[in-house]
VOLOSE-957721 format. One record per atom (N, C-alpha, C): residue number from 0; residue in one letter; atom name; x, y, z. Coordinates in Angstrom, 3 decimals, padded with zeros to 6 digits. Layout:
<sites>
k,r,a,c1,c2,c3
NUM,A,CA,X,Y,Z
...
</sites>
This chain:
<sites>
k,r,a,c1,c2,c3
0,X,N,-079.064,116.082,075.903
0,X,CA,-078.981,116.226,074.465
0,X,C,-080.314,115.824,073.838
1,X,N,-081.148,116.406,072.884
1,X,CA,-082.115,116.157,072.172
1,X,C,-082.202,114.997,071.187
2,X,N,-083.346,114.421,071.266
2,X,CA,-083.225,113.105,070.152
2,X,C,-083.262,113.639,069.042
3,X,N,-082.435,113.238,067.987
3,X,CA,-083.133,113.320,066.520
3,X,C,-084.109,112.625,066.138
4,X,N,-085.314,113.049,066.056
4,X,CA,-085.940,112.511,065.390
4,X,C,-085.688,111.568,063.457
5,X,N,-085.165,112.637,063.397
5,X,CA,-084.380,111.525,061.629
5,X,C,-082.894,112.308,061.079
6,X,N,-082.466,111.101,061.174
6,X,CA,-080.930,112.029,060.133
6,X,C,-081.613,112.160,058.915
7,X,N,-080.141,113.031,058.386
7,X,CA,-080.833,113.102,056.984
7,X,C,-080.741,111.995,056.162
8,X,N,-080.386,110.869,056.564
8,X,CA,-080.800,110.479,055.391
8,X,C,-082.059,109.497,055.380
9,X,N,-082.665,109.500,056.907
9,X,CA,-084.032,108.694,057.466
9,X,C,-085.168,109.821,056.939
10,X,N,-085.027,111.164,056.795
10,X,CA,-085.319,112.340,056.253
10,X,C,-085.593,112.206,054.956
11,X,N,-084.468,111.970,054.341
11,X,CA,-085.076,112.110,052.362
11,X,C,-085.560,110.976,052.346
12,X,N,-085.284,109.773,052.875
12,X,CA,-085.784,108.650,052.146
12,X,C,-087.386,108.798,052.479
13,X,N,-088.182,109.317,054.131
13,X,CA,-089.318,109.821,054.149
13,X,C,-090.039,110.576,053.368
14,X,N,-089.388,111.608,052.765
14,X,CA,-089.871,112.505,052.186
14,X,C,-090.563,111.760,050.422
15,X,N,-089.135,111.023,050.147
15,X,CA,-089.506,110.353,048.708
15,X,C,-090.397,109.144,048.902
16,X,N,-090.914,108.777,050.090
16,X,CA,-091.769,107.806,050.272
16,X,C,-093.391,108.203,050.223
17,X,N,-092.597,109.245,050.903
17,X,CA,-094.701,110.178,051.060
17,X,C,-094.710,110.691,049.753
18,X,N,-094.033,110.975,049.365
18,X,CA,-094.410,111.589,047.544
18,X,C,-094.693,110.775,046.565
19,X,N,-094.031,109.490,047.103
19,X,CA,-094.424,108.670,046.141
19,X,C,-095.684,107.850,046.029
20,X,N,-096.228,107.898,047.652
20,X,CA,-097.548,106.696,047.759
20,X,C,-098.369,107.247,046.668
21,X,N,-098.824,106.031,045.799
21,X,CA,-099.799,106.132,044.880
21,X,C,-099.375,106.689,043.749
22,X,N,-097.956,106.691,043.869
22,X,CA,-097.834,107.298,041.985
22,X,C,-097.811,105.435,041.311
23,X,N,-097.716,105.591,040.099
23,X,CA,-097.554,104.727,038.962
23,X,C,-095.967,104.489,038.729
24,X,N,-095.526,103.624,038.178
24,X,CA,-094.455,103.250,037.862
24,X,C,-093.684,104.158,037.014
25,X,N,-094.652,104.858,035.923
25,X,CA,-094.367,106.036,034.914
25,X,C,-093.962,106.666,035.869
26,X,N,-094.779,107.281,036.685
26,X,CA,-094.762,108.513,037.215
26,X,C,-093.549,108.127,038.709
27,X,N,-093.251,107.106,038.960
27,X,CA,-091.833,107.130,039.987
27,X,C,-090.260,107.117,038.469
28,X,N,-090.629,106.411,037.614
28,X,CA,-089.253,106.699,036.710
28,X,C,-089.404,108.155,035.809
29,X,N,-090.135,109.243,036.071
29,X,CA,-090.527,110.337,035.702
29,X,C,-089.533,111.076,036.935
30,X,N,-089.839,110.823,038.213
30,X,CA,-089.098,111.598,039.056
30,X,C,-087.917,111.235,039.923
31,X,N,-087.642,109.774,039.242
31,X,CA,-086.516,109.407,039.237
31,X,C,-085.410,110.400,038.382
32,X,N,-085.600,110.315,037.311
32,X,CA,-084.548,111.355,036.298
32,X,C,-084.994,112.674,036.702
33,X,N,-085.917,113.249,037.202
33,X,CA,-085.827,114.746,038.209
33,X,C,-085.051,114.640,039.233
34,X,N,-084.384,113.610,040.395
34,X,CA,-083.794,113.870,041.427
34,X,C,-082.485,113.137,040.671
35,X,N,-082.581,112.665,039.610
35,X,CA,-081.123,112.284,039.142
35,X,C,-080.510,113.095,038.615
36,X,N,-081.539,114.333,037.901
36,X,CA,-080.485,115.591,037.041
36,X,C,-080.506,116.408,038.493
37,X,N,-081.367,116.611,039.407
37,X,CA,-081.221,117.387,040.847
37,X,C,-079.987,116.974,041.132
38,X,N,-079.670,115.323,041.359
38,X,CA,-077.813,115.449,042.173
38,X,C,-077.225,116.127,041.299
39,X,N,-076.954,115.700,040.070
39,X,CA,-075.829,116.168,038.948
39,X,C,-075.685,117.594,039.115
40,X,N,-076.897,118.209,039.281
40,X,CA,-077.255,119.911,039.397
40,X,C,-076.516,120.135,040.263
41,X,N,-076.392,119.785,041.639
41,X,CA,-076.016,119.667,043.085
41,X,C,-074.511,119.344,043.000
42,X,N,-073.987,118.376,042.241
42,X,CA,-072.468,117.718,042.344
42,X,C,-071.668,118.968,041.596
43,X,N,-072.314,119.801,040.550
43,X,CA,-071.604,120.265,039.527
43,X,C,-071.149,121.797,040.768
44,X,N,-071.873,122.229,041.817
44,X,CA,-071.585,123.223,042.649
44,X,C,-070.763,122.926,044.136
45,X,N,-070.144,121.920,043.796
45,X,CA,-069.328,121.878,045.392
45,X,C,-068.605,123.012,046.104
46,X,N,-068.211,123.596,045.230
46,X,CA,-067.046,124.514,045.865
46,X,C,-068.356,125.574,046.458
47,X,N,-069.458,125.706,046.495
47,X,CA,-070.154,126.846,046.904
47,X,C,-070.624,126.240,048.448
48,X,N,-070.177,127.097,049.450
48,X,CA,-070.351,126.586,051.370
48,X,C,-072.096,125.933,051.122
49,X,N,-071.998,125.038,051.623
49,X,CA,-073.253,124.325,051.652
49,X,C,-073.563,122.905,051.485
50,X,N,-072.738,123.136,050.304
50,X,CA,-073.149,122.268,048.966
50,X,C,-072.892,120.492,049.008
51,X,N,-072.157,120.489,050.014
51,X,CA,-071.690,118.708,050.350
51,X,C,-073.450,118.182,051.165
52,X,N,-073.408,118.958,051.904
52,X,CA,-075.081,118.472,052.707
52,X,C,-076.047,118.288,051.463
53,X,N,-076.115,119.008,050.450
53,X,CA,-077.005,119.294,049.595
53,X,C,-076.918,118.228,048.915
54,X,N,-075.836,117.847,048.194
54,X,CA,-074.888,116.677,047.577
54,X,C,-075.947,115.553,048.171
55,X,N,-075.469,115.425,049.106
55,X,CA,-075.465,114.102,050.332
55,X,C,-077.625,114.128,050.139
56,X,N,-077.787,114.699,050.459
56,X,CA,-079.338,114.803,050.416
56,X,C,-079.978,114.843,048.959
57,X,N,-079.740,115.227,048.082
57,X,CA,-079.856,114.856,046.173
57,X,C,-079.549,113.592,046.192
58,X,N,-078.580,113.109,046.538
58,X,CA,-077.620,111.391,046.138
58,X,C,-079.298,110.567,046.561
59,X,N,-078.822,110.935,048.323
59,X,CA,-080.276,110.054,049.022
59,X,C,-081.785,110.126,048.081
60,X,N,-082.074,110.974,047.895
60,X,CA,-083.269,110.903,047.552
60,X,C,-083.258,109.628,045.798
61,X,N,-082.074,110.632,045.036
61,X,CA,-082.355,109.792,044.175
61,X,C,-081.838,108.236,044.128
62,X,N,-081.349,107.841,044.921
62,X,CA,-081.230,106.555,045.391
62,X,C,-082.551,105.476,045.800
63,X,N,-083.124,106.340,046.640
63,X,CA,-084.638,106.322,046.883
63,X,C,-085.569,106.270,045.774
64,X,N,-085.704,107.067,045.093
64,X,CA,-086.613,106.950,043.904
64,X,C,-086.035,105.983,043.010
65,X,N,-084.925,105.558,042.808
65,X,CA,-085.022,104.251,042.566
65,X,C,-084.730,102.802,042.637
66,X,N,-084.592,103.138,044.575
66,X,CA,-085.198,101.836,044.938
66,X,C,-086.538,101.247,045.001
67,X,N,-087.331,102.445,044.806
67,X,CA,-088.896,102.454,045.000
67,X,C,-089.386,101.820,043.290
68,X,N,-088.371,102.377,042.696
68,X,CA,-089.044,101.737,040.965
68,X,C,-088.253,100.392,041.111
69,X,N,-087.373,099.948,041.510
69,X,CA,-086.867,098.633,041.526
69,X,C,-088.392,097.313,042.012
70,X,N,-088.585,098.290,043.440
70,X,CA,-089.449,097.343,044.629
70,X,C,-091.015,097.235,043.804
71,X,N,-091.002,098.454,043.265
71,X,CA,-092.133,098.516,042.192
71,X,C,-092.363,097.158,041.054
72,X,N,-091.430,097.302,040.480
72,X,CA,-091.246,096.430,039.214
72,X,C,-091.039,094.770,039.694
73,X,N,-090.151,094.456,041.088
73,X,CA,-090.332,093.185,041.379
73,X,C,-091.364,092.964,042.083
74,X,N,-092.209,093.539,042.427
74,X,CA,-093.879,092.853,043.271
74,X,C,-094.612,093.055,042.463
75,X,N,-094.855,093.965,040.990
75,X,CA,-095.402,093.922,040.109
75,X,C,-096.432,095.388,040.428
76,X,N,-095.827,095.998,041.425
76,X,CA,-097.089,097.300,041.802
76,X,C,-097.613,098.132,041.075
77,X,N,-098.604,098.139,040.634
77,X,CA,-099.648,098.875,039.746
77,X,C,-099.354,100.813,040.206
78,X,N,-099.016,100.830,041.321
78,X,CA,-098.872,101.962,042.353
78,X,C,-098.109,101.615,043.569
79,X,N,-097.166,102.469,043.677
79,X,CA,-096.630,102.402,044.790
79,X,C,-097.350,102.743,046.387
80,X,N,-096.877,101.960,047.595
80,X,CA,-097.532,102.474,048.709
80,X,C,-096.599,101.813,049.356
81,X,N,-096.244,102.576,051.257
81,X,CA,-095.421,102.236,052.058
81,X,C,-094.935,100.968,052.198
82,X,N,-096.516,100.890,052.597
82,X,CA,-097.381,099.541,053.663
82,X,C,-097.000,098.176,052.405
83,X,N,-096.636,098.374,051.448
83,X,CA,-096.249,097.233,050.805
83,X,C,-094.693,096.995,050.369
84,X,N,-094.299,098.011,051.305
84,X,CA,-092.234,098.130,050.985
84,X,C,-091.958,097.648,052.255
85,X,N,-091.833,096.304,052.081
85,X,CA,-091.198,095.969,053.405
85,X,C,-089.617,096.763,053.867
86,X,N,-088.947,097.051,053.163
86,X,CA,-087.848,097.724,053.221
86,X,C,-087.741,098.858,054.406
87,X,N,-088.923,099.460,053.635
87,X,CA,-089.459,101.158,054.104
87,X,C,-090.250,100.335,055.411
88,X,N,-090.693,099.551,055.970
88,X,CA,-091.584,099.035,057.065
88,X,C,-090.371,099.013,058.158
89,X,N,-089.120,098.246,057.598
89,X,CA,-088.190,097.774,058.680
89,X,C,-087.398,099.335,058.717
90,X,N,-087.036,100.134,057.982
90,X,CA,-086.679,101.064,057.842
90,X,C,-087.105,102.092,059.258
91,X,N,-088.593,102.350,059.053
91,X,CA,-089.364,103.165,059.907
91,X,C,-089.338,102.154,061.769
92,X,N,-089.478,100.832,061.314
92,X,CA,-088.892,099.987,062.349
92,X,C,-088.053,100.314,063.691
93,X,N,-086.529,100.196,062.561
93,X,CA,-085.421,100.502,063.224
93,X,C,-084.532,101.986,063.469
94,X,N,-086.137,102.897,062.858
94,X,CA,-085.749,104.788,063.590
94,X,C,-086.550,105.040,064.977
95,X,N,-087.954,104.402,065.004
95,X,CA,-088.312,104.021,065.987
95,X,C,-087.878,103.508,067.385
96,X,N,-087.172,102.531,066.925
96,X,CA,-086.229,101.834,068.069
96,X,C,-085.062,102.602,068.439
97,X,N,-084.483,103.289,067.023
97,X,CA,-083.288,104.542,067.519
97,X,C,-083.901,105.563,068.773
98,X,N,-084.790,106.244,068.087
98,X,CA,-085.321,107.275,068.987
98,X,C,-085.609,106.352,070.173
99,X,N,-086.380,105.429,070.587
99,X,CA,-086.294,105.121,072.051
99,X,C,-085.007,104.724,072.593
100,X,N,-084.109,104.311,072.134
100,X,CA,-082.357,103.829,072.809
100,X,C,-081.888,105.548,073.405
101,X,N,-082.118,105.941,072.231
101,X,CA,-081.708,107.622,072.427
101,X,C,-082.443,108.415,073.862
102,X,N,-083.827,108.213,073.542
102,X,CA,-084.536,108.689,074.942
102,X,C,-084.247,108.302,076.146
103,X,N,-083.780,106.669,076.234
103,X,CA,-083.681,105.737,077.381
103,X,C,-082.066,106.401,077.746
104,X,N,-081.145,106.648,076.956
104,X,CA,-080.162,107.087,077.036
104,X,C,-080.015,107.943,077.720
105,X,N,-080.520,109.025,077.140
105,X,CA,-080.738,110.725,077.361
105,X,C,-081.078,110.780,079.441
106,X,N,-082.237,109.677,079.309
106,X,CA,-083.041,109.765,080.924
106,X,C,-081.899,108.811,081.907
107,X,N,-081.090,108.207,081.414
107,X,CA,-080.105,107.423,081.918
107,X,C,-079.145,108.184,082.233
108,X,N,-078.540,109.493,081.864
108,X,CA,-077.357,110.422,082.365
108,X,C,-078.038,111.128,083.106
</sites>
């Protein structure tokens, strides 16, 4: 069986991390309310085949964007960056360590 490299939700939270290095505080509560009207956009279409993954991946992200303005506002960050989210450090941490259990696994059957 193949490793995953990231579920989805090790996936959006990556994605809203790299988009975010180096924005401003404005500019993360700017695209905070873009991935917050994105879920609502997303929740209001369930009944269309797809749409729960989509759901599930809108929720994540905007969850993300604002945990990133939270982590922002209590260290006082002028700009956001990874390397100063310990969160996002242990995060990338413990996918790391997934993917090797998974590999060691995989070579173990």
């Amino acid at each position: 069986m193949p490793v995953q490299k990231y579920t989805g939700r090790e996936f959006s939270r990556s994605k809203v991390q790299r988009r975010a290095e180096g924005m401003t505080r404005d500019e993360v509560a700017e695209q905070t309310e873009v991935a917050r009207a994105f879920e609502r956009q997303k929740g209001r279409a369930l009944e269309e085949p797809g749409r729960l993954q989509s759901l599930r991946l809108a929720e994540w992200a905007h969850t993300e964007w604002r945990r990133i303005g939270y982590v922002m506002a209590e260290q006082g960050l002028a700009v956001y960056s990874v390397t100063a989210d310990a969160k996002a450090l242990q995060w990338e941490q413990q996918r790391i360590e997934r993917i090797a259990a998974e590999r060691g696994s995989a070579r173990g059957n």
